[in-house]
Structure formats: C-alpha cells, structure tokens
Residue, then its C-alpha position, 0 to 999 in steps of 0.5 A: x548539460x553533459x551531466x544531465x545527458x550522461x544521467x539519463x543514458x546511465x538510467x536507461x541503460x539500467x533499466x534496459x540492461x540491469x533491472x529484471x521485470x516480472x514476468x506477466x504471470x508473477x505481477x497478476x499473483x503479487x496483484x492480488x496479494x496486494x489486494x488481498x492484504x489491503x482488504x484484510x487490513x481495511x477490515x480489521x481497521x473499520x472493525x476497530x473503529x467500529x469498537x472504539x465508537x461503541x466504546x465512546x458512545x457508552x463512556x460518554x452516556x455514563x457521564x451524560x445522565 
C-alpha cells in the first residue's frame, strides 16, 4: 500500500510541478489544426473510396455481360 501511496504523491508532483500546460490560446490553435488536418484526411479518403467504388462497379459490369 506505501508503493501505491508514493506512486500517486510522485505523479501529482509531476503534474503540478514538472509538466508545463499549454496556455489557453496555444490549445484553441492546435484544436483547429487538429480539426482541420481530420477533414483534410476524412476527405481524400471519402474521395478514395469513391474512386475505388466507381472502379469496381465498372470492372464488375465487364465480367457481367
């Protein structure tokens, strides 16, 4: 039980002391970057999909005739 009690006092002690939080202003910015690099990929995939389905869908009426 001491190991857990010094595991825990040592890891709020980093947090309080050691760890430097972003301000206010730097969380909001990497928010959007965040946001915007997640649409940017969430589109060139949905565009690949799409492709690919086209694709497919033609390759398979070739054979289906």
């Amino acid at each position: 039980m001491n190991k857990v009690r010094t595991y825990l006092g040592d890891s709020y002690k980093e947090l309080v002391e050691k760890v430097s939080w972003p301000t206010w202003e730097q969380l909001q910015q990497s928010t959007v970057i965040v946001l915007g690099a997640t649409l940017v990929i969430t589109a060139i995939v949905a565009l690949m999909d799409f492709v690919a389905n086209g694709a497919l869908k033609f390759i398979y009426s070739i054979f289906k005739s």
